[in-house]
Residue frames as a rotation matrix with the C-alpha (Angstrom) as fourth column:
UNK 1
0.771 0.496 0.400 30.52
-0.504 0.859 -0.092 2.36
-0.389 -0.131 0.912 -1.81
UNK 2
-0.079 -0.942 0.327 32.72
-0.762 0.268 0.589 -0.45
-0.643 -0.202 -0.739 -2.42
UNK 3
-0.263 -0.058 -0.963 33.28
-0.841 0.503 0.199 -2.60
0.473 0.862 -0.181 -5.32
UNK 4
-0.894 0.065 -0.444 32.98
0.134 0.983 -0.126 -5.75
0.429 -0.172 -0.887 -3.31
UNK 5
-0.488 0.840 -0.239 29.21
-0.401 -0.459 -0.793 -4.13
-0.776 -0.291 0.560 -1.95
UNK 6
-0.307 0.483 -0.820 28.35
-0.873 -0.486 0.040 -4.52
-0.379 0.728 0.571 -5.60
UNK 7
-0.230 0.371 0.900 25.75
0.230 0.919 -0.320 -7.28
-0.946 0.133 -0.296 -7.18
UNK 8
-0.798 0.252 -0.548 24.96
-0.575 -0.045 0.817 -8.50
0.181 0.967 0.181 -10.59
UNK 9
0.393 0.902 0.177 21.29
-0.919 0.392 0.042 -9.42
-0.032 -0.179 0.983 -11.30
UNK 10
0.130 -0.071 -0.989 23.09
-0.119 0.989 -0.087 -13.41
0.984 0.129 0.121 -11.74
UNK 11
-0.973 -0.232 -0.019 24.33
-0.007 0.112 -0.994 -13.32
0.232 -0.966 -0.111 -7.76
UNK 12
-0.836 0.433 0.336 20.96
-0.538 -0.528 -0.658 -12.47
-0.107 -0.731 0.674 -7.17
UNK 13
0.304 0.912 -0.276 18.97
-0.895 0.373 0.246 -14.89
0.327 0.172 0.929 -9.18
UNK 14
-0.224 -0.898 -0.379 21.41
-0.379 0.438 -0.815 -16.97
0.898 -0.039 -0.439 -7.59
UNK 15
-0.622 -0.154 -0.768 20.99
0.721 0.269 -0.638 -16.28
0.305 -0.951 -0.056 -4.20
UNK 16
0.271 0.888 0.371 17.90
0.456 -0.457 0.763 -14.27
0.848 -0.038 -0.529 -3.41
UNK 17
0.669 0.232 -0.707 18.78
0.737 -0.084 0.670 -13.67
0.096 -0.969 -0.227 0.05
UNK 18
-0.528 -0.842 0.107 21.53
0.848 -0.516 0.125 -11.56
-0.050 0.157 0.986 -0.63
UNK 19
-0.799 0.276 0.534 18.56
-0.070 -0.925 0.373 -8.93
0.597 0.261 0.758 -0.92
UNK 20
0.240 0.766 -0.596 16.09
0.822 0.166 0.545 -10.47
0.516 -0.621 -0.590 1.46
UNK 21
-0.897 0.003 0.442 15.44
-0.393 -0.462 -0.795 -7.80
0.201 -0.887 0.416 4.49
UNK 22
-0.491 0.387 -0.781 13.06
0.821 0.504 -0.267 -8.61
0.290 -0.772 -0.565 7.50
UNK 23
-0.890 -0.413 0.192 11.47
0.232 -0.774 -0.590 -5.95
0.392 -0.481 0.785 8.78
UNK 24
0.003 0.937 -0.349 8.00
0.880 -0.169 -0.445 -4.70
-0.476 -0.306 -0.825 10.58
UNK 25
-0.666 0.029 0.745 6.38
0.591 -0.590 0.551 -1.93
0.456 0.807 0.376 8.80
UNK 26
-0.535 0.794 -0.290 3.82
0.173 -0.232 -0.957 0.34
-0.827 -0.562 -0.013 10.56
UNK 27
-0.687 0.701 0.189 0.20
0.484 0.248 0.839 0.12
0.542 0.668 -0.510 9.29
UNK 28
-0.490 0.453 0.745 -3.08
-0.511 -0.842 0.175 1.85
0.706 -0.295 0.644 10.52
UNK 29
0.733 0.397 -0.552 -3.50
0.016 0.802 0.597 -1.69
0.680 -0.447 0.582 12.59
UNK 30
0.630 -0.680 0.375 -0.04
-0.475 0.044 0.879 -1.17
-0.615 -0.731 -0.295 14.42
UNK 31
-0.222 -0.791 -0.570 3.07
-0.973 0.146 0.176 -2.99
-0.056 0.594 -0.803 13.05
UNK 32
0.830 0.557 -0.026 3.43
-0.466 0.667 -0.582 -5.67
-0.307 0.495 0.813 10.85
UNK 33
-0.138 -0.846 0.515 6.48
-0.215 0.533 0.818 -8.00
-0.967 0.002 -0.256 10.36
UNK 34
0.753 -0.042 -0.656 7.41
-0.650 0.107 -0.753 -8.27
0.102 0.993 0.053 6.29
UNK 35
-0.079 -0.830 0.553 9.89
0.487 0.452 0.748 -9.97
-0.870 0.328 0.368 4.34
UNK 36
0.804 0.085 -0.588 11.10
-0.496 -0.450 -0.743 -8.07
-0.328 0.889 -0.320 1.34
UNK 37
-0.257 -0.843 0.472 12.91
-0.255 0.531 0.808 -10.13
-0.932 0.087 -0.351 -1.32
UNK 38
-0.760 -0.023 -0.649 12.76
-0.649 0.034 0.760 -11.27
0.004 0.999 -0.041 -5.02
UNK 39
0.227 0.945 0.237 10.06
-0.871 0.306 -0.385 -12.65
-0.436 -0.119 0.892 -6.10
UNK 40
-0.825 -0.516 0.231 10.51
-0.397 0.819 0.413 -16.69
-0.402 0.249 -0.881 -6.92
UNK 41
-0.908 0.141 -0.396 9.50
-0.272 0.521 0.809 -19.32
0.320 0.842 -0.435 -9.17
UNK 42
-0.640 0.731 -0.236 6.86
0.546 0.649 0.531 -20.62
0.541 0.210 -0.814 -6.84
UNK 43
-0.719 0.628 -0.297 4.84
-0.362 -0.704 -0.611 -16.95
-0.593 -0.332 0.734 -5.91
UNK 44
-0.929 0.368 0.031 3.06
-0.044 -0.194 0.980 -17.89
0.367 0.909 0.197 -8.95
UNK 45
-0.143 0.948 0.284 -0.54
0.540 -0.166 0.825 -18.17
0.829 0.272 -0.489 -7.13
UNK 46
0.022 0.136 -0.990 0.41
0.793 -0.605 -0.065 -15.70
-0.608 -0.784 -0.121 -4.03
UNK 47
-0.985 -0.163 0.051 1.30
0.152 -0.698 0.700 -13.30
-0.078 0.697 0.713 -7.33
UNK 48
-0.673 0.728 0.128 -2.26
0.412 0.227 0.882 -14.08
0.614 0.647 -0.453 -8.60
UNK 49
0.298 0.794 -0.529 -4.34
0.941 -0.154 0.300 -13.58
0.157 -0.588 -0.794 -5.42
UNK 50
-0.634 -0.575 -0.517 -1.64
0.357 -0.811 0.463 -10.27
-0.686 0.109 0.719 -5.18
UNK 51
-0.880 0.461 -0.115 -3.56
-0.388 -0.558 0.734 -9.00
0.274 0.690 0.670 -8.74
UNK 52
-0.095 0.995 0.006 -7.17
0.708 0.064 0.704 -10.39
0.700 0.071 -0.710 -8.32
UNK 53
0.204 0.273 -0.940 -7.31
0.873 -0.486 0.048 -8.05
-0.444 -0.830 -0.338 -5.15
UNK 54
-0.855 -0.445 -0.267 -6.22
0.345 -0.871 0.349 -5.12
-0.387 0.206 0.898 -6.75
UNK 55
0.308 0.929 -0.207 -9.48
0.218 -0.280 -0.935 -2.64
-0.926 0.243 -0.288 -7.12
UNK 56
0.441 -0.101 0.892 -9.69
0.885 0.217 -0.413 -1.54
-0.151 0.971 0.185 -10.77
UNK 57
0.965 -0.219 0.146 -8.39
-0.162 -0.932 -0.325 1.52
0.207 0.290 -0.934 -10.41
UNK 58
0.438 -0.737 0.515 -5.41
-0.554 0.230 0.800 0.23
-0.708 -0.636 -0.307 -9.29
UNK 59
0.405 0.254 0.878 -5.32
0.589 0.663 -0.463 -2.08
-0.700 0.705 0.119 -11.94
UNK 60
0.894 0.307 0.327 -5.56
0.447 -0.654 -0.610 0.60
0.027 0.691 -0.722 -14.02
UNK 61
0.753 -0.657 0.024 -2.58
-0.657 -0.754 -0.008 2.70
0.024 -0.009 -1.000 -12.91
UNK 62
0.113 -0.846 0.521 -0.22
-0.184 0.498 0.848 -0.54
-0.976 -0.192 -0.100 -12.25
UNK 63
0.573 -0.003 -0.819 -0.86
-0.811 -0.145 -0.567 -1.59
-0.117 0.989 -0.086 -16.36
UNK 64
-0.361 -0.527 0.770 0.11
-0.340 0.843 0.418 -4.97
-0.869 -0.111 -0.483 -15.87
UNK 65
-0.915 0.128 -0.382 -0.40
-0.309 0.385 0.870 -7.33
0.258 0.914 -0.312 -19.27
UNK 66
0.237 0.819 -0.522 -3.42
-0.010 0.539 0.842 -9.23
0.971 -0.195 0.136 -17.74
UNK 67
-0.124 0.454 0.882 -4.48
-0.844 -0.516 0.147 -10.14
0.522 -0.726 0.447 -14.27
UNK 68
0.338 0.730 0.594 -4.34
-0.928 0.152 0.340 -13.34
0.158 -0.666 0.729 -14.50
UNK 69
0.779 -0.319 0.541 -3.04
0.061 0.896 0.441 -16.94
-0.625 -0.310 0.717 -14.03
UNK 70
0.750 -0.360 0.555 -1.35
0.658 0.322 -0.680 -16.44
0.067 0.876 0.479 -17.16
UNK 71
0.667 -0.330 0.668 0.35
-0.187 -0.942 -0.279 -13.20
0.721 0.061 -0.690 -15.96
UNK 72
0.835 -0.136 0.533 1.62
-0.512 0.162 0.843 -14.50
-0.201 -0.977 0.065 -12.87
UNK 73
0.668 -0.674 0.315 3.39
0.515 0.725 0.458 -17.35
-0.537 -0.143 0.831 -14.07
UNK 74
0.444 -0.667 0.598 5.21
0.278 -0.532 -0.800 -14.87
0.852 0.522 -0.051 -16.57
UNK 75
0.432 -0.773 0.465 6.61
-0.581 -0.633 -0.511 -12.65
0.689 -0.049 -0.723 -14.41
UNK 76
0.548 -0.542 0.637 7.75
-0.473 0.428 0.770 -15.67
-0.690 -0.723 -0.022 -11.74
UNK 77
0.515 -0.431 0.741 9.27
0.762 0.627 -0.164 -17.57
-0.394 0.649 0.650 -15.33
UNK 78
0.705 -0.267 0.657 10.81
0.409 -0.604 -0.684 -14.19
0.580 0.751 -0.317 -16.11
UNK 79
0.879 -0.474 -0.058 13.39
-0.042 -0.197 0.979 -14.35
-0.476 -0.858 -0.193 -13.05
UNK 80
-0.190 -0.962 0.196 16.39
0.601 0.044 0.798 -15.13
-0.776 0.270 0.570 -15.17
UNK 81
0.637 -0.394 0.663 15.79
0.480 -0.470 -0.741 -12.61
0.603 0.790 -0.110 -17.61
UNK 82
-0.335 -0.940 0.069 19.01
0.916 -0.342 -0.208 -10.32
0.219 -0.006 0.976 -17.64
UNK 83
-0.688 0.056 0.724 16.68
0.350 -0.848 0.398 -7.33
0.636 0.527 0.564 -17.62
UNK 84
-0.052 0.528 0.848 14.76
-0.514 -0.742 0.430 -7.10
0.856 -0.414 0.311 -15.45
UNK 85
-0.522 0.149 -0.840 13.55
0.313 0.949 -0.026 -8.44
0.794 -0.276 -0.542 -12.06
UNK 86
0.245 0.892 0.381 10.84
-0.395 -0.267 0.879 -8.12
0.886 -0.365 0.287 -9.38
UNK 87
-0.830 -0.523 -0.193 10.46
0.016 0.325 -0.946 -7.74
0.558 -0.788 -0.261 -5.54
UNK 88
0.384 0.922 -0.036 7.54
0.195 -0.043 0.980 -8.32
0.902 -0.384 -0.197 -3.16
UNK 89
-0.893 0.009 0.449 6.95
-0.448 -0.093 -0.889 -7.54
0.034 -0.996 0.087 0.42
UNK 90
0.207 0.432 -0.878 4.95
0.238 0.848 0.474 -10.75
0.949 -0.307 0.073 1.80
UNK 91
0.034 -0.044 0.998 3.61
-0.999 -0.031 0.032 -10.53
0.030 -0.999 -0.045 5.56
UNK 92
-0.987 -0.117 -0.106 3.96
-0.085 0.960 -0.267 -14.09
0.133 -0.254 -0.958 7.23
UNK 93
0.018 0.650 0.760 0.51
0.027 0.760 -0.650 -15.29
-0.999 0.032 -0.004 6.13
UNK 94
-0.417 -0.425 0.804 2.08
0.661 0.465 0.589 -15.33
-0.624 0.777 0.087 2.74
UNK 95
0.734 0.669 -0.116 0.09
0.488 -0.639 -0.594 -12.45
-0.472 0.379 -0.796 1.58
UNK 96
-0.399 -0.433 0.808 1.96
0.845 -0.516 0.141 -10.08
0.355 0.739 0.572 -1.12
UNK 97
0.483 0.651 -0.585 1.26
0.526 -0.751 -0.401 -6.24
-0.700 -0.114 -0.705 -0.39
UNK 98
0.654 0.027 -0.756 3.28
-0.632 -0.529 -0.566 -4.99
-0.415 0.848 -0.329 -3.20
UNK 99
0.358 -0.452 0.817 5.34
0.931 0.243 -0.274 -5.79
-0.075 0.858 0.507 -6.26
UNK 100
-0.248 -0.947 -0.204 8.55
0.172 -0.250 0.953 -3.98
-0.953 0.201 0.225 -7.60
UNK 101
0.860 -0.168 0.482 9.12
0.470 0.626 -0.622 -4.39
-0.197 0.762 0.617 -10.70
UNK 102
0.070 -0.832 -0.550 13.09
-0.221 -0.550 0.805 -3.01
-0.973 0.065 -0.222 -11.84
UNK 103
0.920 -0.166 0.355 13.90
0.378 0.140 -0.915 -3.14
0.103 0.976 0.191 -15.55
UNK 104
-0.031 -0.997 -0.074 18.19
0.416 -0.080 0.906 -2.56
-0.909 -0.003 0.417 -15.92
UNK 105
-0.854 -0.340 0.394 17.59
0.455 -0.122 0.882 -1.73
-0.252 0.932 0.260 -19.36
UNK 106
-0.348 0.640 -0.685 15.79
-0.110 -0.753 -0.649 1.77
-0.931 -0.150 0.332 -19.67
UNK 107
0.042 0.614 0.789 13.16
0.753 0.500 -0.429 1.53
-0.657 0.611 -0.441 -21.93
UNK 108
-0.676 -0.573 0.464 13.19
0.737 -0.538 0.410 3.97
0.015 0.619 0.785 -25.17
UNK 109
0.337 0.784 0.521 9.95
0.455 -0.620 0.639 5.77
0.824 0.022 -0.566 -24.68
UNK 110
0.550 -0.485 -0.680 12.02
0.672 -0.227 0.705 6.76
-0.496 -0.845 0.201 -21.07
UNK 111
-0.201 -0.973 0.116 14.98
0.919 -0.146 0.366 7.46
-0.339 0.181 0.923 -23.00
UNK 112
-0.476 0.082 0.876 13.36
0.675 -0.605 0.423 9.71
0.565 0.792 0.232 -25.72
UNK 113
0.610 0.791 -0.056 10.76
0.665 -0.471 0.580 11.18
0.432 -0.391 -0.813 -22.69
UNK 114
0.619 -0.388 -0.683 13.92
0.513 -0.458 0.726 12.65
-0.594 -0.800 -0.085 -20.57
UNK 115
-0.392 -0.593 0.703 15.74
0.908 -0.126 0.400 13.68
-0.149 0.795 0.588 -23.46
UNK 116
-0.123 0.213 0.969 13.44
0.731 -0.641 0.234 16.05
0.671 0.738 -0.077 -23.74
UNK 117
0.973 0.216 -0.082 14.36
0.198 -0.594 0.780 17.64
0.120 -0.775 -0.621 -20.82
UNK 118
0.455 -0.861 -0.229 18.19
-0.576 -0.087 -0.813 17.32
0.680 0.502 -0.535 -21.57
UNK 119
0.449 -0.299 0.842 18.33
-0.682 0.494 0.539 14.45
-0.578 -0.816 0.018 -19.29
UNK 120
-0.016 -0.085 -0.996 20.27
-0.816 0.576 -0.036 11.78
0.577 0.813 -0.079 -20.78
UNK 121
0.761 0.289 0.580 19.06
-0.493 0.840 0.227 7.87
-0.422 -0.459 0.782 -19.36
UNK 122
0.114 -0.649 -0.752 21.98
-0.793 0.397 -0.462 5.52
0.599 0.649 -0.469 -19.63
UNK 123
0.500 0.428 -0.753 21.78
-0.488 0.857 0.164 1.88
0.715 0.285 0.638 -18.63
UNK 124
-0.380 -0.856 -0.350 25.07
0.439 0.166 -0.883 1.70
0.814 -0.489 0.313 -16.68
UNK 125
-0.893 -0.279 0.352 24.04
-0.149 -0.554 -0.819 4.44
0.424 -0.784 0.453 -14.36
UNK 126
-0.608 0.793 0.047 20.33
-0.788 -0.609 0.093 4.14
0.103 0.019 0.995 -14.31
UNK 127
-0.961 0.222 -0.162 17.32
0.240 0.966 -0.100 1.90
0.135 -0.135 -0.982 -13.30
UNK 128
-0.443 0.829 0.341 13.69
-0.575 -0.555 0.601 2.05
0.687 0.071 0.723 -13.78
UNK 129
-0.969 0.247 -0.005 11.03
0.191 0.736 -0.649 1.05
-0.157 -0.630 -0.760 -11.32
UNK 130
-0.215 0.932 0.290 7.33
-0.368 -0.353 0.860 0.41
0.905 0.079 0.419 -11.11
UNK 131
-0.996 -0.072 -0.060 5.92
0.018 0.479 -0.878 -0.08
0.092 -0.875 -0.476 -7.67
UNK 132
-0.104 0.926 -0.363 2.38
-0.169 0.343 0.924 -1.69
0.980 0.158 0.121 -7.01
UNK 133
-0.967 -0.071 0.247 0.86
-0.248 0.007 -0.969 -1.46
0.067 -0.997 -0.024 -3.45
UNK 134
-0.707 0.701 -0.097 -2.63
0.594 0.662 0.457 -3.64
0.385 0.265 -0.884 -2.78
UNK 135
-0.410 0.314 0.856 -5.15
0.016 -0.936 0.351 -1.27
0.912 0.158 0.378 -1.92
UNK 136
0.791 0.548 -0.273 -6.03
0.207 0.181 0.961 -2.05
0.576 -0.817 0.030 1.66
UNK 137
0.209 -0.911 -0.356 -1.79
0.858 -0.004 0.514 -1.19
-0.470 -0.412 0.781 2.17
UNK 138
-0.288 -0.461 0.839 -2.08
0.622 -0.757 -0.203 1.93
0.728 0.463 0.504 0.28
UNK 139
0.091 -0.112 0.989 -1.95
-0.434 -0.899 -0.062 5.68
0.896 -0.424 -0.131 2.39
UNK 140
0.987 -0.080 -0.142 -0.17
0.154 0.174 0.973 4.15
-0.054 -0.982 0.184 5.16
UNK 141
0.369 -0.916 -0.160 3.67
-0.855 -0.402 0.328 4.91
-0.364 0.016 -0.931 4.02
UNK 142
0.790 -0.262 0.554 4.39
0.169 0.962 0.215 1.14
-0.589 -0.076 0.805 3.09
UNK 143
0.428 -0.685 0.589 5.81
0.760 -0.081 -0.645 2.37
0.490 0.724 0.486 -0.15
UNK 144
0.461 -0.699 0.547 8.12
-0.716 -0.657 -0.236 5.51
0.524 -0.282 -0.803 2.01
UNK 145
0.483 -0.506 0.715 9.19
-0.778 0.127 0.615 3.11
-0.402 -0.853 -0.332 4.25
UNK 146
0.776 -0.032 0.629 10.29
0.469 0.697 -0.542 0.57
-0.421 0.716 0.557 1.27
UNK 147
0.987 -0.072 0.144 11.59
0.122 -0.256 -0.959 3.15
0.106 0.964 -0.244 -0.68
UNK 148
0.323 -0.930 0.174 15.18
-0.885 -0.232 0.403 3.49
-0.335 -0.284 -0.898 1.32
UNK 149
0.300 -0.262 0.918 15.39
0.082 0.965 0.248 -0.68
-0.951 0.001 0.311 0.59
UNK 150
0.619 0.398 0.678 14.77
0.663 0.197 -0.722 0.07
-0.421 0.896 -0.142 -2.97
UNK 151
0.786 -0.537 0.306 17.70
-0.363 -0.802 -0.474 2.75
0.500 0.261 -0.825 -3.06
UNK 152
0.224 -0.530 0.818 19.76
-0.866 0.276 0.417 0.76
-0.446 -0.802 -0.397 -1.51
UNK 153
0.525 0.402 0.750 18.93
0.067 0.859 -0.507 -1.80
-0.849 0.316 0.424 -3.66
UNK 154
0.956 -0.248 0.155 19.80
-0.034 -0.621 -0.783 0.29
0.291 0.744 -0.602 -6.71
UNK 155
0.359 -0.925 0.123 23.41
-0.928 -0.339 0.157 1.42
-0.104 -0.171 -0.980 -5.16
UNK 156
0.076 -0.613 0.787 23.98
-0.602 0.600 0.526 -1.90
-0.795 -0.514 -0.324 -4.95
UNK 157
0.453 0.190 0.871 23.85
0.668 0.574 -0.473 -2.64
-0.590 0.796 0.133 -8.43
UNK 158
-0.480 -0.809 0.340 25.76
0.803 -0.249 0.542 -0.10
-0.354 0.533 0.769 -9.40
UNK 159
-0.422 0.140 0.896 23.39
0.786 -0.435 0.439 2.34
0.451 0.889 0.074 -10.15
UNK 160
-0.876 -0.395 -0.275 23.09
0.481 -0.703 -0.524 5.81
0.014 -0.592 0.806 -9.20
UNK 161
-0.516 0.851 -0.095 19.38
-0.856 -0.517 0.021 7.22
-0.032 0.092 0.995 -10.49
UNK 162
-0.463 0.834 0.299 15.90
0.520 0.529 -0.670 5.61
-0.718 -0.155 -0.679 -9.89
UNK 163
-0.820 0.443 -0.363 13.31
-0.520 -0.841 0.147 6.69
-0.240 0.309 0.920 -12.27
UNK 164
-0.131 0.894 0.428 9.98
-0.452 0.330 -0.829 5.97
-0.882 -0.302 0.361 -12.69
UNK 165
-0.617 0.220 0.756 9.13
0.616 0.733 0.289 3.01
-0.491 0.644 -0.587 -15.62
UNK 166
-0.475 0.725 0.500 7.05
0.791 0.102 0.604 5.09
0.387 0.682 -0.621 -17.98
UNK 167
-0.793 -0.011 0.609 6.35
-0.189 -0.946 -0.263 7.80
0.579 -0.324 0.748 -15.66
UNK 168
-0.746 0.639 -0.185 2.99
0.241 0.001 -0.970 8.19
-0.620 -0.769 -0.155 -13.46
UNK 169
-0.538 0.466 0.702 -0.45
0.656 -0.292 0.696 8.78
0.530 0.835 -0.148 -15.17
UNK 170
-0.764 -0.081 0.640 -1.79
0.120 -0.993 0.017 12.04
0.634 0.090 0.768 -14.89
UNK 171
0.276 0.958 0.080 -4.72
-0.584 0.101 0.806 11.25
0.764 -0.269 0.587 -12.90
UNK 172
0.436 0.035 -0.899 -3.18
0.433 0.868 0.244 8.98
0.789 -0.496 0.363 -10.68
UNK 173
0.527 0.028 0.849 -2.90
-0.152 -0.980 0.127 12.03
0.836 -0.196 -0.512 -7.74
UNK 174
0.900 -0.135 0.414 -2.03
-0.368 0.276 0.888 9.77
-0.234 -0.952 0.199 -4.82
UNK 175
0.265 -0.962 0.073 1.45
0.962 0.259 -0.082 8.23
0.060 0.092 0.994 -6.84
UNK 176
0.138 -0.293 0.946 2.12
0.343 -0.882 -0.323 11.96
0.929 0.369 -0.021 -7.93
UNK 177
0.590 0.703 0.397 2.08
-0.061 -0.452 0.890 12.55
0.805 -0.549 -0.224 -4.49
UNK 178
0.726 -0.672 0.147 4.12
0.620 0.731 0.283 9.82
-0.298 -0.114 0.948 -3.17
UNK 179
0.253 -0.792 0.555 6.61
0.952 0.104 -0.287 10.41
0.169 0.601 0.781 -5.97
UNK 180
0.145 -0.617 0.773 6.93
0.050 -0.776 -0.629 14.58
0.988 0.130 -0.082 -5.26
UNK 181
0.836 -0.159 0.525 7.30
-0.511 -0.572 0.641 13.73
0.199 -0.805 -0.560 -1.37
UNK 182
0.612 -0.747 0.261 10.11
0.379 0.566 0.732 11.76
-0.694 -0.349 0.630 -2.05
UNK 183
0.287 -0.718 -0.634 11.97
-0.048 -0.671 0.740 13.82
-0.957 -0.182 -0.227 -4.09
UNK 184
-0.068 -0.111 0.991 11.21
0.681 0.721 0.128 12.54
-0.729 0.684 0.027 -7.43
């Protein structure tokens, strides 16, 4: 990859499009036309209807602060942090079917978890993700067929490993799933 390939998370809160992609996804309805792209100041009540749909179990495994109004507008007011930042795929009736989330700065319960495998997590090379699929868009591949964008994404920031935000909870068989047919 080339140096002039590479983005900093300012280009991007900059220009959004610079990461936008089009694309049609297949679904168990036939294909569906997305947009995948950062998530912006005014998602704040497509974000919302995005979590109120989520079944609780879902809920459960995504561990968001809250569910509600109040959550939303955080994470759209939390685009210029330096540290993190968040993508959606949005079909064209404005619907959300998932949330990103990237964090640039690996969290220490990460650090201290891979360590104990003699992995070392380092900020420069590395990038965490959590990914959140609405449950009427889950077992259909949305998130495999994402996940090349989202590595792609990554290279283009400079960073070489993905790892999972906090890992996966035990119980949650269908990510674990996901995450060991992609190679995680």
């Amino acid at each position: 990859m080339e140096q002039t390939d590479l983005l900093t998370h300012d280009q991007i809160v900059q220009n959004p499009h610079l990461i936008t992609h089009h694309l049609n996804i297949i679904t168990k309805d036939g294909s569906e036309q997305i947009i995948f792209r950062p998530l912006l100041y005014d998602d704040v009540l497509v974000l919302l209807q995005f979590s109120e749909n989520l079944s609780k179990t879902t809920q459960r495994f995504a561990t968001y602060p809250s569910y509600d109004l109040q959550c939303a507008q955080q994470f759209c007011e939390e685009i210029n942090q330096k540290d993190k930042f968040r993508m959606v795929a949005i079909n064209m009736n404005r619907k959300i079917i998932t949330l990103f989330e990237f964090n640039l700065n690996i969290s220490d319960l990460d650090k201290k978890r891979y360590e104990r495998y003699n992995i070392k997590l380092n900020d420069m090379s590395d990038i965490q993700f959590a990914p959140c699929i609405i449950d009427e868009y889950q077992n259909q591949h949305v998130g495999t067929q994402l996940l090349q964008l989202m590595i792609v994404l990554a290279k283009r920031l400079g960073k070489k490993r993905m790892i999972l935000w906090n890992g996966v909870l035990i119980d949650n068989k269908q990510a674990i799933r996901f995450y060991e047919r992609n190679n995680f």
